[in-house]
C-alpha positions as CSV (number, residue, x, y, z in Angstrom):
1,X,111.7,95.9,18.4
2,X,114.1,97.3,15.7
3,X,111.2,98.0,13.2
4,X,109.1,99.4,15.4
5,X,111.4,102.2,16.5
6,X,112.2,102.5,12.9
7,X,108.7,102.8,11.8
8,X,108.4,105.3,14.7
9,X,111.5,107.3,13.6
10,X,109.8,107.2,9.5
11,X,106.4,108.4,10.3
12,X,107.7,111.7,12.4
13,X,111.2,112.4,11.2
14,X,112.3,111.0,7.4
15,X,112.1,113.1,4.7
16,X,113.3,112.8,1.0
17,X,112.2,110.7,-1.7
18,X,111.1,107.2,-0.5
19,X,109.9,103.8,-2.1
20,X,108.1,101.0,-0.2
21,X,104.7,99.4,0.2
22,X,101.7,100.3,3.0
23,X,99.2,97.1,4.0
24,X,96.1,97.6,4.8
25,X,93.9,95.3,6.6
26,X,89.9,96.8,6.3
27,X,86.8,95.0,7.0
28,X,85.0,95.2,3.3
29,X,81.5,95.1,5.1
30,X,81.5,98.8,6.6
31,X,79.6,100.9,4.6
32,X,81.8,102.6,1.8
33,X,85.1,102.0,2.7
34,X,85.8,100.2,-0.1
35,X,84.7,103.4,-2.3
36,X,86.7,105.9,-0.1
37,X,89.7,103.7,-0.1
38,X,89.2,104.0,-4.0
39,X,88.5,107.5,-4.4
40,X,92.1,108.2,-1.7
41,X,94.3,106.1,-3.9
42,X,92.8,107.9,-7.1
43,X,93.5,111.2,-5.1
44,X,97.3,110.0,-4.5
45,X,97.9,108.3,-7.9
46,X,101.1,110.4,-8.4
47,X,103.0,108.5,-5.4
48,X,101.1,105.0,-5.9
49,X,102.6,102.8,-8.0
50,X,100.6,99.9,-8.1
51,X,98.0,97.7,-5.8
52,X,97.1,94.5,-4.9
53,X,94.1,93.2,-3.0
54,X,93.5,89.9,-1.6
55,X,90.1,88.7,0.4
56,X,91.5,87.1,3.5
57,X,87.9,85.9,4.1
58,X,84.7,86.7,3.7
59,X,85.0,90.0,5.7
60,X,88.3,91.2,5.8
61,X,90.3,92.2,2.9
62,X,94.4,93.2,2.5
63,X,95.5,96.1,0.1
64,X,99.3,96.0,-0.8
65,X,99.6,99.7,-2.3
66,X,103.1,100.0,-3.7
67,X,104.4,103.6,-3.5
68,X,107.3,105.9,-4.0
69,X,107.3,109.8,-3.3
70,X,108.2,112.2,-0.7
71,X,108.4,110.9,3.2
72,X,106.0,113.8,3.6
73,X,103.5,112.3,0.5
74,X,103.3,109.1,2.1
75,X,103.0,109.7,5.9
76,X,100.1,111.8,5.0
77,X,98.5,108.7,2.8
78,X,99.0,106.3,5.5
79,X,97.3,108.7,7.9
80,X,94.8,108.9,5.6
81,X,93.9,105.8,5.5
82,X,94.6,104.6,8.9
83,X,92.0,107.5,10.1
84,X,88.9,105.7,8.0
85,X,86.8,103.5,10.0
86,X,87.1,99.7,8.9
87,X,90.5,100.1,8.8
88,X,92.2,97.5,11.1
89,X,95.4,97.6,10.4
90,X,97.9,99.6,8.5
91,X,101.1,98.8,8.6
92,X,104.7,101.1,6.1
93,X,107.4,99.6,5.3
94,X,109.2,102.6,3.5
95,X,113.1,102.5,2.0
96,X,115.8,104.9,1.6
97,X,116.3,105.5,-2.8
């Protein structure tokens, strides 16, 4: 219950420079995503710092996207994300620097 009302309290309130890592949980099957989700972490290469991805099976991938910027920066990458159909699951978990 903590984390969620933190995570609530992050994505409408925090601002300030910020560290932490976003999952992402996208089915790799819908048509593009995998090439938007690309071209959007191209797009915000100045707060990612690195990525991972792991297939979790043979539809569903994970993206660990490291990052570190504004509050403002990264709220708006999440969004961005979250917003782009095939995208299950997104889930912050941002830091105080």
């Amino acid at each position: 219950m903590k984390a969620l009302i933190v995570e609530h309290k992050w994505m409408k309130k925090e601002e300030g420079t910020r560290i932490g890592v976003l999952v992402i949980v996208f089915d790799h099957h819908t048509r593009d995503l995998q090439k938007m989700l690309t071209q959007i972490e191209h797009e915000h290469r100045q707060i990612i710092c690195s990525s991972m991805h792991l297939h979790l099976d043979e539809q569903m991938c994970l993206e660990a996207i490291a990052v570190r910027g504004q509050a403002r920066q990264i709220r708006e990458l999440s969004d961005l994300l979250r917003s782009k159909r095939g995208v299950r699951y997104v889930r912050p978990t941002i830091l105080s620097i």
